[in-house]
C-alpha positions in Angstrom: 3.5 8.4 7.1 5.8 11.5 7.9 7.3 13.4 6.0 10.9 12.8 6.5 9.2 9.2 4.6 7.7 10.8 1.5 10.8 13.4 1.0 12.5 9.4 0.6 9.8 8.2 -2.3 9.9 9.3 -6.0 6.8 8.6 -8.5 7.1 4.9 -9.7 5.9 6.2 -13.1 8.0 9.5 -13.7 10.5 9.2 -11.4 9.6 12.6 -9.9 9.0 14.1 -6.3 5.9 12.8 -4.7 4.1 15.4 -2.0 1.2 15.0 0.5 -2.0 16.2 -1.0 -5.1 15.5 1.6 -4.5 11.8 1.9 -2.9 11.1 -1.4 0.9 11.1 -2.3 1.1 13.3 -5.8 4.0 13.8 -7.9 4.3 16.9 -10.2 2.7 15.0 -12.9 -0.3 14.2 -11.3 0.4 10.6 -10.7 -1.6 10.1 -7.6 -2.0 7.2 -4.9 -3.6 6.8 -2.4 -2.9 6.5 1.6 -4.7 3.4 3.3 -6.7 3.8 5.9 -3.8 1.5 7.8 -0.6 4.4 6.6 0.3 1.9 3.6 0.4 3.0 0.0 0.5 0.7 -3.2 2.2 1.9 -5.8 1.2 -1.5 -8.3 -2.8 -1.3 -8.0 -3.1 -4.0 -10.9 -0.5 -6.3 -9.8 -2.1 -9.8 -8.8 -1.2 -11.9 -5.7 -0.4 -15.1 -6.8 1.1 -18.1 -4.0 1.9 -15.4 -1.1 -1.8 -15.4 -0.2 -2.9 -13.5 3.0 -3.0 -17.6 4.9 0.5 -17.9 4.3 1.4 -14.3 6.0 -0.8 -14.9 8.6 1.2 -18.5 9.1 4.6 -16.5 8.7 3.6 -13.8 11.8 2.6 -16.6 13.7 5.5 -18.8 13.1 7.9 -14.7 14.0 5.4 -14.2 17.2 6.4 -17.9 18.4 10.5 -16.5 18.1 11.1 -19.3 15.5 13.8 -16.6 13.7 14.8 -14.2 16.9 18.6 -15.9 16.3 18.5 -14.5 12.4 17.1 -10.8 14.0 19.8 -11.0 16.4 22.1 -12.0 13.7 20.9 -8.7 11.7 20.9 -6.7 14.7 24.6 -7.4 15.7 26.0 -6.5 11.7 23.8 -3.1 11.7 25.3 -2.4 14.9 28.6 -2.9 13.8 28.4 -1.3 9.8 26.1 0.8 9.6 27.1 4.8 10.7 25.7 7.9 11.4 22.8 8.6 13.4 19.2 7.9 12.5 20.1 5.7 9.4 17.4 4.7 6.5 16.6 1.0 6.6 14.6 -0.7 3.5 13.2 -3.9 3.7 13.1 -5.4 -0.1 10.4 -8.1 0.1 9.5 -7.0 3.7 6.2 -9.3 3.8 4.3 -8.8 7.2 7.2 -6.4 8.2 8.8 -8.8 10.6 12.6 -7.7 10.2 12.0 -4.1 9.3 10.2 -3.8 12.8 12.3 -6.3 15.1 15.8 -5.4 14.0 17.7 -3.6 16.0 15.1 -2.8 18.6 17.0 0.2 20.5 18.0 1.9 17.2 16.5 5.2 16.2 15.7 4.7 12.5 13.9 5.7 9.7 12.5 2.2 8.1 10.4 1.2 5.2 9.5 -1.9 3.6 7.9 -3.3 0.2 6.7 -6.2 -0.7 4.8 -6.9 -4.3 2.0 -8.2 -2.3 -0.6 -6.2 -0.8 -1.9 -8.6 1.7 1.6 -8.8 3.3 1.8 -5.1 3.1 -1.9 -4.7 4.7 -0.7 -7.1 7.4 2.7 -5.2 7.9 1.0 -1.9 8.3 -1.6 -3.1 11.2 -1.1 -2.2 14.4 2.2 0.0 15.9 3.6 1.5 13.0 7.4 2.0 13.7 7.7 1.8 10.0 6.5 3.0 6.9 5.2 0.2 4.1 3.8 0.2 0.8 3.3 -2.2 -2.1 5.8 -1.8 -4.8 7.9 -3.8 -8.3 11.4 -5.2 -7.2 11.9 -3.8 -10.6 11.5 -0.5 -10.2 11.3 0.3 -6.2 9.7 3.8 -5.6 12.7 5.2 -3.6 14.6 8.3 -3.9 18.6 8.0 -5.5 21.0 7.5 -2.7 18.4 7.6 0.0 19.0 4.9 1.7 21.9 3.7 4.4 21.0 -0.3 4.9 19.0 -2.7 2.7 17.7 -6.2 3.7 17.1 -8.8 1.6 15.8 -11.5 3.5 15.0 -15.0 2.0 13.7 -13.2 -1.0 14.7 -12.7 -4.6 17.2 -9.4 -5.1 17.3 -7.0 -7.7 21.5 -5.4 -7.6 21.4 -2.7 -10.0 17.9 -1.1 -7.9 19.6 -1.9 -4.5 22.7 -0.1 -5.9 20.5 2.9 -7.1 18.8 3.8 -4.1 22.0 3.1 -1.7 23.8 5.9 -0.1 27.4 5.6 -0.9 29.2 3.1 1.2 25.5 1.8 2.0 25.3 -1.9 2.9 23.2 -4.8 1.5 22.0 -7.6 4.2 20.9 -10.8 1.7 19.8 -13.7 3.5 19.7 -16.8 1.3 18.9 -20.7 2.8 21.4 -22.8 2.4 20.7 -27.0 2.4 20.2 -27.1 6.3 17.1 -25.3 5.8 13.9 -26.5 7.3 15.7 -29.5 6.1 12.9 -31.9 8.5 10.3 -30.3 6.4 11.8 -31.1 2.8 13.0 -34.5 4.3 9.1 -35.2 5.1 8.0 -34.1 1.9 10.7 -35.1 -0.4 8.7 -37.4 -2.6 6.5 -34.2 -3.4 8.4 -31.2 -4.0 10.0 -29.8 -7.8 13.2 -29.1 -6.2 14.9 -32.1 -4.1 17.6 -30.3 -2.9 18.7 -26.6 -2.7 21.8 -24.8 -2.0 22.3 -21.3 -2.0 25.6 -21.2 -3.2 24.7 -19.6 -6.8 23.9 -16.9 -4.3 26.8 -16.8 -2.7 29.0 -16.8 -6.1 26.8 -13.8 -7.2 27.0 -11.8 -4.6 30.9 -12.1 -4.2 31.3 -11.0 -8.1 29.3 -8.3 -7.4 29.4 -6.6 -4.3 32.2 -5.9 -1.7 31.6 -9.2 0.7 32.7 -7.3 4.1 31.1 -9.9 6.7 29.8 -13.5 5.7 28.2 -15.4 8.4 26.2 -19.0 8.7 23.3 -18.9 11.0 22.5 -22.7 12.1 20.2 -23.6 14.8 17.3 -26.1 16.0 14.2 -25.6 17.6 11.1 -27.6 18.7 8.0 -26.6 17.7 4.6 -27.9 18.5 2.1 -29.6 15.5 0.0 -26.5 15.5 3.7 -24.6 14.8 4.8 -27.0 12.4 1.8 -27.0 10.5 2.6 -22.5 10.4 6.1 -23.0 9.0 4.8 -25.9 6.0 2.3 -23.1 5.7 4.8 -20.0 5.4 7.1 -21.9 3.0 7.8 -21.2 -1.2 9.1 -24.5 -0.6 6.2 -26.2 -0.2 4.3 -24.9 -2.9 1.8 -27.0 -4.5 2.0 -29.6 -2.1 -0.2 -31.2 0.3 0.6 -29.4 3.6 -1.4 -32.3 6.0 
């Protein structure tokens, strides 16, 4: 973790500055945490994993190896390329999991990029390996980022917290929410429909939201089909919320 990264990051507790100590970040009030052995740092040590197991981010990189969602990173690619200014813009993935998007978008881009996710297996898994970005555990709530600091958030299939995205954006900084819409895996939640809590969903209370909220600049539906083979298809039952609770054979 450099630090051009930490000078981004403020004390989840305090608020204050946070500084590299040996192989601690510190803040002026002594709130201390540590750096992994992997460059990660997780700023909610008590905080629990519950569904979003380390199986099911292991299921999710496989299912992102196999290219399953290269069409939504070249969706995301394409509006960064086109919105976001300036040279060397800050990227934050809310709800980053395994680091997928924060990596893969925008491949050619010099950026600065940092995800979060609330779980620490996803953030263990993000940090493995080539590190073009910085990751660390952290609260939707209450993300451990500087005022301002930031040029380009995604929110990517995951829930979404306004008032902290619009903290820690830059002025004129854009959010990226991606929200499933009925089409959705819809093969999978045909095949278990007698199963699931939620028969149908529509992401249209998203939609709503977000327009009463936020200056809507560029809406866009992503639609595609792909074949996948058993072993795939078992990955993607695996990787989904949706699916919670139910009997994946």
């Amino acid at each position: 973790m450099n630090e051009a990264t930490i000078s981004l990051l403020r004390c989840p507790i305090c608020h204050g500055a946070l500084t590299l100590k040996e192989k601690s970040l510190v803040c002026e009030r002594r709130h201390c945490y540590d750096i992994a052995r992997q460059g990660h740092v997780n700023f909610v040590p008590n905080q629990k994993d519950s569904f979003y197991t380390k199986e099911l981010f292991e299921s999710r990189a496989a299912v992102f190896a196999a290219g399953v969602f290269e069409p939504v990173i070249a969706a995301l690619t394409e509006a960064i390329e086109t919105y976001v200014q300036g040279e060397h813009p800050v990227l934050l993935d809310a709800g980053c999991g395994e680091g997928y998007y924060a990596k893969a978008v925008c491949p050619e881009k010099a950026m600065t990029r940092i995800g979060f996710d609330i779980s620490k297996e996803a953030v263990r898994l993000a940090a493995r390996g080539q590190r073009p970005a910085a990751f660390f555990a952290a609260d939707l709530k209450n993300i451990p980022m500087m005022d301002h600091s930031c040029d380009v958030l995604l929110d990517v299939f995951t829930p979404a917290n306004y008032a902290e995205f619009g903290r820690v954006l830059k002025s004129g900084g854009l959010v990226m929410k991606l929200a499933p819409r009925s089409g959705y895996l819809c093969q999978l939640r045909e095949a278990a429909a007698d199963l699931l809590r939620h028969k149908e969903y529509d992401g249209g209370d998203v939609e709503r939201y977000v327009h009463e909220r936020m200056d809507v600049i560029c809406q866009k539906a992503i639609t595609y089909t792909m074949d996948v083979s058993p072993a795939l298809a078992l990955h993607l039952a695996r990787m989904t919320p949706m699916l919670a609770g139910v009997d994946i054979e």
